[in-house]
Biopython code that builds the backbone (N, CA, C, O; Angstrom):
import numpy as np
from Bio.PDB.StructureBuilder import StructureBuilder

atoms = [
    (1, "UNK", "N", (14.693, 7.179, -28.507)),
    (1, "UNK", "CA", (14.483, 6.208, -27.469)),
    (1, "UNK", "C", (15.281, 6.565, -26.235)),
    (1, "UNK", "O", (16.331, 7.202, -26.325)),
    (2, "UNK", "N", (14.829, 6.193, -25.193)),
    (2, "UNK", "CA", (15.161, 6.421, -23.853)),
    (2, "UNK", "C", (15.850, 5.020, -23.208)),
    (2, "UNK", "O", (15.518, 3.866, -23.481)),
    (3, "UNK", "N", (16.934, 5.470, -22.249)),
    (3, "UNK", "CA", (17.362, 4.284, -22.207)),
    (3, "UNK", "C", (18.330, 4.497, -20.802)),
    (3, "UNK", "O", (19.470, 4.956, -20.730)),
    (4, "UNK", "N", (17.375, 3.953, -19.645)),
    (4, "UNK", "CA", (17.999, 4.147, -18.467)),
    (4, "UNK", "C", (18.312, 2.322, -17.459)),
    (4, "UNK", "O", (17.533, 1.411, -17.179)),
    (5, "UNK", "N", (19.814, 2.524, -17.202)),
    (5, "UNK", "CA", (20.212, 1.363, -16.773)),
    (5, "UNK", "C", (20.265, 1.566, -15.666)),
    (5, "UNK", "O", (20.509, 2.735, -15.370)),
    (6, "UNK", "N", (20.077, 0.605, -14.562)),
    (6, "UNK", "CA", (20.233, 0.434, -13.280)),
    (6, "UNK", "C", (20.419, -0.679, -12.681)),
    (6, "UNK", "O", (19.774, -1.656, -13.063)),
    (7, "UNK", "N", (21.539, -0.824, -11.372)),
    (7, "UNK", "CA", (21.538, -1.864, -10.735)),
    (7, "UNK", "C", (21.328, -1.925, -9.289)),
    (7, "UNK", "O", (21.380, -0.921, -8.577)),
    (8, "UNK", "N", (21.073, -3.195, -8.823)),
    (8, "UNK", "CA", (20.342, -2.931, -7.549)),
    (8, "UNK", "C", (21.533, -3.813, -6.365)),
    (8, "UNK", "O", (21.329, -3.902, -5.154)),
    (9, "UNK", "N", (22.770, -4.397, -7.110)),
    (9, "UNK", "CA", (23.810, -4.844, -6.059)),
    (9, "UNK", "C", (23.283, -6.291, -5.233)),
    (9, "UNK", "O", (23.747, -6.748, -4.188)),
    (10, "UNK", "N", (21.875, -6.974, -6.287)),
    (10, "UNK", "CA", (21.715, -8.082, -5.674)),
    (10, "UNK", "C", (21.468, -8.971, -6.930)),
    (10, "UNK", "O", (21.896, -8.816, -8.074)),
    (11, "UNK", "N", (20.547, -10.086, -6.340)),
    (11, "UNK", "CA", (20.823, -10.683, -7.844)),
    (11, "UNK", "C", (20.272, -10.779, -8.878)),
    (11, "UNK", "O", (20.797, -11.391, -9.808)),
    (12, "UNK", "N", (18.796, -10.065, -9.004)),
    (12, "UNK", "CA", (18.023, -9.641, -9.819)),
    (12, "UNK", "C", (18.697, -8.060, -9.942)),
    (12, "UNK", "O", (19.294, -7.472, -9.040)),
    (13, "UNK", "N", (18.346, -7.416, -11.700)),
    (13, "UNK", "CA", (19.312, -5.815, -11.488)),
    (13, "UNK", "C", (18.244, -5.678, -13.397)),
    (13, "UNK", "O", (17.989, -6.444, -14.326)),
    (14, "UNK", "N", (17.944, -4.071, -13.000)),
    (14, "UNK", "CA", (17.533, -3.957, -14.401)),
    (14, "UNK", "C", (18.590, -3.680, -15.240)),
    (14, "UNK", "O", (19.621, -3.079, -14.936)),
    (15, "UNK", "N", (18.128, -4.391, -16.879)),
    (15, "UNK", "CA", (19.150, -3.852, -17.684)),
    (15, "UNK", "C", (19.282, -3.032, -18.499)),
    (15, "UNK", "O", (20.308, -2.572, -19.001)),
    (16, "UNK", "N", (17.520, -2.661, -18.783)),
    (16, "UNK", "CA", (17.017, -1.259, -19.332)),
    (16, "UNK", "C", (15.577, -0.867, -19.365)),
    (16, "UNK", "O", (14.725, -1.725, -19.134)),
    (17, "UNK", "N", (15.274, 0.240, -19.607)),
    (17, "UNK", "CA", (13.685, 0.583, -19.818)),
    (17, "UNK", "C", (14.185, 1.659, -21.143)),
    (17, "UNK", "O", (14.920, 2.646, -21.108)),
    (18, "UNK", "N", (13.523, 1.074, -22.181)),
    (18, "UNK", "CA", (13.118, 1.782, -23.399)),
    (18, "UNK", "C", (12.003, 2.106, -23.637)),
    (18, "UNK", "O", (11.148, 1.245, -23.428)),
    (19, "UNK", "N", (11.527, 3.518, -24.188)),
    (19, "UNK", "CA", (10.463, 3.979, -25.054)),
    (19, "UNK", "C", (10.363, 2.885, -25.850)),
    (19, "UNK", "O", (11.287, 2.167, -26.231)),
    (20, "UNK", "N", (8.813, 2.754, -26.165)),
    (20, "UNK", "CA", (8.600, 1.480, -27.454)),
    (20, "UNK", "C", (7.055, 1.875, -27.757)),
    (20, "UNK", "O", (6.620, 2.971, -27.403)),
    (21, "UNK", "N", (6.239, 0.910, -28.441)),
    (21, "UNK", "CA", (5.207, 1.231, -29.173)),
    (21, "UNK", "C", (4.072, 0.399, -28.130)),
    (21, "UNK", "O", (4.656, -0.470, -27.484)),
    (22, "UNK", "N", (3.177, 0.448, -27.951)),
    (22, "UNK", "CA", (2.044, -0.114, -27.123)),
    (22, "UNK", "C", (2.320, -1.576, -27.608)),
    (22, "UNK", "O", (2.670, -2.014, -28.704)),
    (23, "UNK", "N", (2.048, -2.164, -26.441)),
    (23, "UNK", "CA", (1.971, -3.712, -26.871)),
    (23, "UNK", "C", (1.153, -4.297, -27.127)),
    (23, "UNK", "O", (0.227, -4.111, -26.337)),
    (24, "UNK", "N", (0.759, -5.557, -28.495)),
    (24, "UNK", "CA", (-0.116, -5.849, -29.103)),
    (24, "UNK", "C", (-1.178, -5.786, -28.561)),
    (24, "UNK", "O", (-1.059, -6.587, -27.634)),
    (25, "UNK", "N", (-2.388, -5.268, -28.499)),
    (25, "UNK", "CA", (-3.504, -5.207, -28.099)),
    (25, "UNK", "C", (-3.909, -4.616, -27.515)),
    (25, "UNK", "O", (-5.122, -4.713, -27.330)),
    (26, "UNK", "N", (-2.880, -3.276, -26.617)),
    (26, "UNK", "CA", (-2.970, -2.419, -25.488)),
    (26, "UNK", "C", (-3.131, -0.799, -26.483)),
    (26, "UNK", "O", (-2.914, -0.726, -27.693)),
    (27, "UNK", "N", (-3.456, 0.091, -25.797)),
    (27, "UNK", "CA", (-3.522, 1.124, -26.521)),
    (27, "UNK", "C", (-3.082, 2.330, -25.777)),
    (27, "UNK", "O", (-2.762, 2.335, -24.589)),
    (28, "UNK", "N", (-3.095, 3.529, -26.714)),
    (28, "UNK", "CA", (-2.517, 4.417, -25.595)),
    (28, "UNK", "C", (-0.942, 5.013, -25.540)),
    (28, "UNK", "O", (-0.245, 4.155, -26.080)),
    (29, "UNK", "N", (-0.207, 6.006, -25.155)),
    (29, "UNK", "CA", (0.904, 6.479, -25.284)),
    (29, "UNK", "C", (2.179, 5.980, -23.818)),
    (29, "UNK", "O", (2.145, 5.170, -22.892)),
    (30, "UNK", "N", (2.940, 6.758, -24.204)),
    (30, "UNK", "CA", (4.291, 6.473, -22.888)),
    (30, "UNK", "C", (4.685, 5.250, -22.674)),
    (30, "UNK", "O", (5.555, 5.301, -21.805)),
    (31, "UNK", "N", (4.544, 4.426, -22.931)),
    (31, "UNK", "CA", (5.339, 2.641, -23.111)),
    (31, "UNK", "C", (6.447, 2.598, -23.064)),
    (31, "UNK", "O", (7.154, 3.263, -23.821)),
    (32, "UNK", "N", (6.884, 1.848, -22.209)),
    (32, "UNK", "CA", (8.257, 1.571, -21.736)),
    (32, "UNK", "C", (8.435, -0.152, -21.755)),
    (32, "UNK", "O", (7.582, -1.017, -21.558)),
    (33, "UNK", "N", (9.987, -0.285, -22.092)),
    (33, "UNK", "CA", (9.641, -1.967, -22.296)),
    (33, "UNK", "C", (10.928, -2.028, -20.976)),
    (33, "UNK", "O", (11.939, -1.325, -20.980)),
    (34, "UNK", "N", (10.647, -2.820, -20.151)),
    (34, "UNK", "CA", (11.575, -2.958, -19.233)),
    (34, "UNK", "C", (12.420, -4.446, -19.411)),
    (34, "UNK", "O", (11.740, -5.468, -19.509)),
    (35, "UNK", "N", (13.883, -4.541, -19.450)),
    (35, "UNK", "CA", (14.318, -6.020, -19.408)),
    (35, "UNK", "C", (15.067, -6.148, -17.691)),
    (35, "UNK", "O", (15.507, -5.225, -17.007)),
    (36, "UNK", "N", (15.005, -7.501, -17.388)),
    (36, "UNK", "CA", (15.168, -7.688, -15.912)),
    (36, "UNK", "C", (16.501, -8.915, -16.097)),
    (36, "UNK", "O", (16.474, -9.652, -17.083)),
    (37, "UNK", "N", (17.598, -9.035, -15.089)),
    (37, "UNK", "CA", (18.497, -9.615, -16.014)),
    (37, "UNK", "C", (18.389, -10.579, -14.324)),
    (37, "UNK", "O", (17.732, -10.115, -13.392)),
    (38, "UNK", "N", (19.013, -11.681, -14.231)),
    (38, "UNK", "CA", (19.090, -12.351, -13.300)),
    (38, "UNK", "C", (20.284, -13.365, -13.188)),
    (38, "UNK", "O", (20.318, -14.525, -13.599)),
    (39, "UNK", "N", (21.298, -12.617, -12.505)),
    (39, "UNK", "CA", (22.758, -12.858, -11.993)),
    (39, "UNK", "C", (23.589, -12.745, -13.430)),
    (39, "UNK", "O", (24.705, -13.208, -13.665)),
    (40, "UNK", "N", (22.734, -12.008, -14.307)),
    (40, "UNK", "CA", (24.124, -11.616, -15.487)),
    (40, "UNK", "C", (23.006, -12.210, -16.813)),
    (40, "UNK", "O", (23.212, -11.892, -17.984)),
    (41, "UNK", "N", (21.899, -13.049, -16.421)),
    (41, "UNK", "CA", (21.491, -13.571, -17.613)),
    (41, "UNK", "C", (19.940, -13.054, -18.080)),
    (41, "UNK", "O", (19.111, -13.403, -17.240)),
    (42, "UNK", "N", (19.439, -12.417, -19.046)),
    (42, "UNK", "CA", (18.748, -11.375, -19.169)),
    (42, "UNK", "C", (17.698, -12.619, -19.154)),
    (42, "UNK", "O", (17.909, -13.686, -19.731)),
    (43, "UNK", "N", (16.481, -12.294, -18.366)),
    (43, "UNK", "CA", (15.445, -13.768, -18.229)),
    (43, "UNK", "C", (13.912, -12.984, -18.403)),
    (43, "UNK", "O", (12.879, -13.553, -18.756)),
    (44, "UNK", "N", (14.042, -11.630, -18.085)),
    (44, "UNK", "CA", (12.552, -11.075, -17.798)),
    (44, "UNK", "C", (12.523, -9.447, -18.544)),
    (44, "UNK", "O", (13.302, -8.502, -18.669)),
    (45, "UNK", "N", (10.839, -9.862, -19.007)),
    (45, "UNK", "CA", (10.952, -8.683, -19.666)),
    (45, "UNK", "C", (9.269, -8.281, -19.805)),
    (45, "UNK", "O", (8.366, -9.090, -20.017)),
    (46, "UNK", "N", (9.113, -6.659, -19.606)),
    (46, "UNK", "CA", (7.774, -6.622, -19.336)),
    (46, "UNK", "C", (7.286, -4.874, -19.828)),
    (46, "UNK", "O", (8.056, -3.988, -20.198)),
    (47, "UNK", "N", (6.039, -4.807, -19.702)),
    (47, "UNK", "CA", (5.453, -3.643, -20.639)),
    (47, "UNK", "C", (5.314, -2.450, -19.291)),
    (47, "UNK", "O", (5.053, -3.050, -18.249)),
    (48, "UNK", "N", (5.414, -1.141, -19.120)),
    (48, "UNK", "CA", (4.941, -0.478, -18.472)),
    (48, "UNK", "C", (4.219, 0.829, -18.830)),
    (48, "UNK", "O", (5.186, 1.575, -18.982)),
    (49, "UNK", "N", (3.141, 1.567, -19.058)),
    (49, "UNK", "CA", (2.842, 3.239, -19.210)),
    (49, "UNK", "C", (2.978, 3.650, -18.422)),
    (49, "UNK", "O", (2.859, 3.162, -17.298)),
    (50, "UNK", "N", (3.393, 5.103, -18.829)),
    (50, "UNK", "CA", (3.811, 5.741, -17.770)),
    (50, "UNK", "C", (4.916, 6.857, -18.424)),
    (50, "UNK", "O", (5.203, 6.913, -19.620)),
    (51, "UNK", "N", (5.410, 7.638, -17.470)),
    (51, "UNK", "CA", (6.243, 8.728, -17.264)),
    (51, "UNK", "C", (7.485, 7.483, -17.119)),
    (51, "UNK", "O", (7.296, 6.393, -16.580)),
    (52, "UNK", "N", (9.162, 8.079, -17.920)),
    (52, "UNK", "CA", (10.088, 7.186, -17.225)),
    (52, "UNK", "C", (10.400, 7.475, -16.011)),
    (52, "UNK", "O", (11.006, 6.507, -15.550)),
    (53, "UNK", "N", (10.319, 8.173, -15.368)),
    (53, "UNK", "CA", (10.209, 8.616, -13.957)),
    (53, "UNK", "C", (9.444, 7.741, -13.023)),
    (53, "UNK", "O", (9.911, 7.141, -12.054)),
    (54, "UNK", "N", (8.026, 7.747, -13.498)),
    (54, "UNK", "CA", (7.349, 6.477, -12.880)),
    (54, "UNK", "C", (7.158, 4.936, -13.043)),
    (54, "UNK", "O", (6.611, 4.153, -12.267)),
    (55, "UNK", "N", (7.802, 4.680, -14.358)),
    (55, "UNK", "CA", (8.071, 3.723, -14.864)),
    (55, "UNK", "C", (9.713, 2.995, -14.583)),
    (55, "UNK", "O", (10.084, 1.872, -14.924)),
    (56, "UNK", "N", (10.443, 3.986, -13.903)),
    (56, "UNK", "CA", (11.688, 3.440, -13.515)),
    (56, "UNK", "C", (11.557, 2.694, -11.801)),
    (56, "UNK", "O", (11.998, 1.618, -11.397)),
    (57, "UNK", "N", (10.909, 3.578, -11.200)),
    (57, "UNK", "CA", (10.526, 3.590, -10.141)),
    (57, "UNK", "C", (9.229, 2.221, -10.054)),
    (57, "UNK", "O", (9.709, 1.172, -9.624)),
    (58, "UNK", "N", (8.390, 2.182, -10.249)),
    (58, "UNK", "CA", (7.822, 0.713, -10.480)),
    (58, "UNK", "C", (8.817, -0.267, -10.605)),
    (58, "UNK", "O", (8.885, -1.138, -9.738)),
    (59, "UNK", "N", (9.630, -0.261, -11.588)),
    (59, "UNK", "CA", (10.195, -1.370, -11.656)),
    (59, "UNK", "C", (11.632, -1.624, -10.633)),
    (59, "UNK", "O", (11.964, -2.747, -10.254)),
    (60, "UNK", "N", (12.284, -0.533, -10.330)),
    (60, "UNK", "CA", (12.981, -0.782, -9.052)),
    (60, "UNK", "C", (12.034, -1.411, -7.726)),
    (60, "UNK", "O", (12.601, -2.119, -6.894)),
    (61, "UNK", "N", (10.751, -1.139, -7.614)),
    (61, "UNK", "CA", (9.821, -1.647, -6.474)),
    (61, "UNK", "C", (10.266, -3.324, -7.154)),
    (61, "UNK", "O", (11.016, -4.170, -6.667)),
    (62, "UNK", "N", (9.606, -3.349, -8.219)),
    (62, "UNK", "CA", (9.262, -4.562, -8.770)),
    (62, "UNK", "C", (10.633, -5.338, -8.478)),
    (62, "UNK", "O", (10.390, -6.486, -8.104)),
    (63, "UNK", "N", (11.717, -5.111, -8.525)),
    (63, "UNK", "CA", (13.208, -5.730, -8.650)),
    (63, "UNK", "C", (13.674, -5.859, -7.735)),
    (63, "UNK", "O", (14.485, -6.774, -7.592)),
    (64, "UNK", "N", (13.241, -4.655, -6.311)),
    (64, "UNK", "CA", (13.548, -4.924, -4.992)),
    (64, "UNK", "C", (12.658, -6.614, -3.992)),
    (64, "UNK", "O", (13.099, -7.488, -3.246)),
    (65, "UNK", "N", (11.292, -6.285, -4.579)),
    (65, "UNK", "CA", (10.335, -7.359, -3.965)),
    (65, "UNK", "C", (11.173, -8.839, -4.705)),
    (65, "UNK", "O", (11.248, -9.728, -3.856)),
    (66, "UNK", "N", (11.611, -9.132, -5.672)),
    (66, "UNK", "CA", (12.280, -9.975, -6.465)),
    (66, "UNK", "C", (13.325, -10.298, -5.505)),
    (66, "UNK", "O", (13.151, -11.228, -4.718)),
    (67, "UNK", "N", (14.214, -9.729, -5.502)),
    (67, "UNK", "CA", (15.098, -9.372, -4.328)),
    (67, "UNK", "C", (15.126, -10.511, -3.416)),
    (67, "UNK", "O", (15.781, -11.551, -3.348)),
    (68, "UNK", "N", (13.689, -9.665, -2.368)),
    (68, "UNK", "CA", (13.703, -9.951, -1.187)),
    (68, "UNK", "C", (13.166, -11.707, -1.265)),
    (68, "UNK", "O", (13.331, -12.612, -0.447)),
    (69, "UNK", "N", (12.714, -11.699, -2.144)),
    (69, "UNK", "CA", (12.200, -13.044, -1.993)),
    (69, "UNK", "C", (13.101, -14.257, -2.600)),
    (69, "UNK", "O", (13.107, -15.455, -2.316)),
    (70, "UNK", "N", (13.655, -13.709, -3.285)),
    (70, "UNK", "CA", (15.172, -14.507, -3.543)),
    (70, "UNK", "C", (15.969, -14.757, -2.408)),
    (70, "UNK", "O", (16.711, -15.739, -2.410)),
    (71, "UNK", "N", (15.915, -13.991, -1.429)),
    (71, "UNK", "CA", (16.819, -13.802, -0.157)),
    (71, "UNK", "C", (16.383, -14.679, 0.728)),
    (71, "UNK", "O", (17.082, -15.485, 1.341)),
    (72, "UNK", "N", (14.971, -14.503, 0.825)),
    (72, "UNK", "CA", (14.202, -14.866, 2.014)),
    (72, "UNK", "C", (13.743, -14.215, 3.110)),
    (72, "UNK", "O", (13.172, -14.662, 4.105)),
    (73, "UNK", "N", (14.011, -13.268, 2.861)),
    (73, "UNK", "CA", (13.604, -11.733, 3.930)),
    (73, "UNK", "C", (12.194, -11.910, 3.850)),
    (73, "UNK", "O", (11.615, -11.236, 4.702)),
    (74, "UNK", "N", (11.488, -12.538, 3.172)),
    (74, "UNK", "CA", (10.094, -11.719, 3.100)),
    (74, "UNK", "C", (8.953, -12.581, 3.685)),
    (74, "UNK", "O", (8.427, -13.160, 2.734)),
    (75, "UNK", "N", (8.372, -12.898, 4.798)),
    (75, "UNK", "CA", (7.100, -13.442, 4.322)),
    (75, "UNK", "C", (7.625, -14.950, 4.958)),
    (75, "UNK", "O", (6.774, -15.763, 5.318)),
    (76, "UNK", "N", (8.897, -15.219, 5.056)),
    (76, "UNK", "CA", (9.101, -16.792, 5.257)),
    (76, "UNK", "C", (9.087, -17.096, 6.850)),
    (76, "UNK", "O", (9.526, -16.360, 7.735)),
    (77, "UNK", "N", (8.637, -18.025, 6.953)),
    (77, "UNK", "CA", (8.644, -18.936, 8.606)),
    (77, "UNK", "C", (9.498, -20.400, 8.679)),
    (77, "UNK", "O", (9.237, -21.509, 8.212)),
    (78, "UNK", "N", (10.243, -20.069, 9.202)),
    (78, "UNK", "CA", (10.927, -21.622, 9.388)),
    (78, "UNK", "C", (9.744, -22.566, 10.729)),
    (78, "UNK", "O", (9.641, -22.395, 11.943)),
    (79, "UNK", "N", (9.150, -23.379, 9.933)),
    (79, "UNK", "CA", (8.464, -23.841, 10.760)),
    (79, "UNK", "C", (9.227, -25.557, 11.387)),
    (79, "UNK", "O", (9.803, -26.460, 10.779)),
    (80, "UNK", "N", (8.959, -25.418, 12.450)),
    (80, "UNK", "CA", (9.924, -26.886, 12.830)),
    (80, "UNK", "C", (9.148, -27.789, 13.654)),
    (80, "UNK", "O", (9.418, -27.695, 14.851)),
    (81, "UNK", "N", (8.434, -28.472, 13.411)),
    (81, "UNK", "CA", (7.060, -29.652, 14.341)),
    (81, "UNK", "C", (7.938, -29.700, 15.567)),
    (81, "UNK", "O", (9.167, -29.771, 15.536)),
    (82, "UNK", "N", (6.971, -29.641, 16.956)),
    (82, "UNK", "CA", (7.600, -29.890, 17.978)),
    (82, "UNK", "C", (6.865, -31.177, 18.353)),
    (82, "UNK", "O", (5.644, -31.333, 18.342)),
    (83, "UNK", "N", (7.858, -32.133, 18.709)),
    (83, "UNK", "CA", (6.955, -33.360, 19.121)),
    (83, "UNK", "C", (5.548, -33.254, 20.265)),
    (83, "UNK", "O", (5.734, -32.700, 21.348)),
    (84, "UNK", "N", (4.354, -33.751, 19.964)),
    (84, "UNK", "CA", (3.484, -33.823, 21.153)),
    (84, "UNK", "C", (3.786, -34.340, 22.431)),
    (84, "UNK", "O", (4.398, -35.406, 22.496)),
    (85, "UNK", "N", (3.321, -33.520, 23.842)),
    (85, "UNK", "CA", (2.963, -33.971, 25.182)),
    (85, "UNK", "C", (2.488, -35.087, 24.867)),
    (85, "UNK", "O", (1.531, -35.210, 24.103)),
    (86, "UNK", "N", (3.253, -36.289, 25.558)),
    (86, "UNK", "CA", (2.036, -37.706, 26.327)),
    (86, "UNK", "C", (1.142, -37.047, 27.464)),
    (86, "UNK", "O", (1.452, -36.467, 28.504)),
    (87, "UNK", "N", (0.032, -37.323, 26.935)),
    (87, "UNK", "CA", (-0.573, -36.893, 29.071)),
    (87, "UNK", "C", (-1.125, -38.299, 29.151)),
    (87, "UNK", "O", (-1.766, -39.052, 28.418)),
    (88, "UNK", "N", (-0.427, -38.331, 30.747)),
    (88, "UNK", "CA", (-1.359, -39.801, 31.181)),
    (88, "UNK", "C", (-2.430, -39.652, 31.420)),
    (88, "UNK", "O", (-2.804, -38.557, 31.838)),
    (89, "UNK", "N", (-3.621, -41.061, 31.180)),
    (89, "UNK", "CA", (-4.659, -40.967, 31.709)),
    (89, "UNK", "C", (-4.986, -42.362, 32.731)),
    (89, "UNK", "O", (-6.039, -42.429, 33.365)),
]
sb = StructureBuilder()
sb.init_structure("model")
sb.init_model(0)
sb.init_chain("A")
sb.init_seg("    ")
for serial, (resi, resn, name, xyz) in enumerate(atoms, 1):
    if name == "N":
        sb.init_residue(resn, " ", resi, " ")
    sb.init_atom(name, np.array(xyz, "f"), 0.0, 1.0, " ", f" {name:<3s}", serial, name[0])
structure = sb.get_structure()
């Protein structure tokens, strides 16, 4: 088994990707089981094929977008109603 740790210095961080066996119902070789830990507490966990090379790399994408949206970097608008013009008539 293969077994590569990485952290990403925010508050989602992987805690491993292991070789494993296809997951129930899936078929096929190279399976990687990835666990995702969140501020210390292991919460996520998910199937990938693939090369660990490309399978590490997916899931750093996957952990960065996590990330950003935890942050708020991504995608967000502070929207703030501006009161309406009276126009006289």
């Amino acid at each position: 088994m293969n077994d590569n740790s990485s952290t990403t210095g925010s508050h989602y961080e992987i805690v491993s990707i292991r070789r494993t066996e296809a997951p129930q119902g899936m078929e096929g070789s190279n399976w990687y089981k990835y666990v995702v830990s969140f501020e210390g507490n292991t919460n996520l966990q998910g199937y990938r094929q693939g090369t660990l090379g490309a399978v590490t790399t997916s899931v750093e994408e996957f952990i960065a977008q996590l990330n950003e949206r935890h942050m708020g970097k991504r995608g967000r608008v502070n929207l703030a109603p501006t009161p309406k013009k009276k126009t006289g008539k």
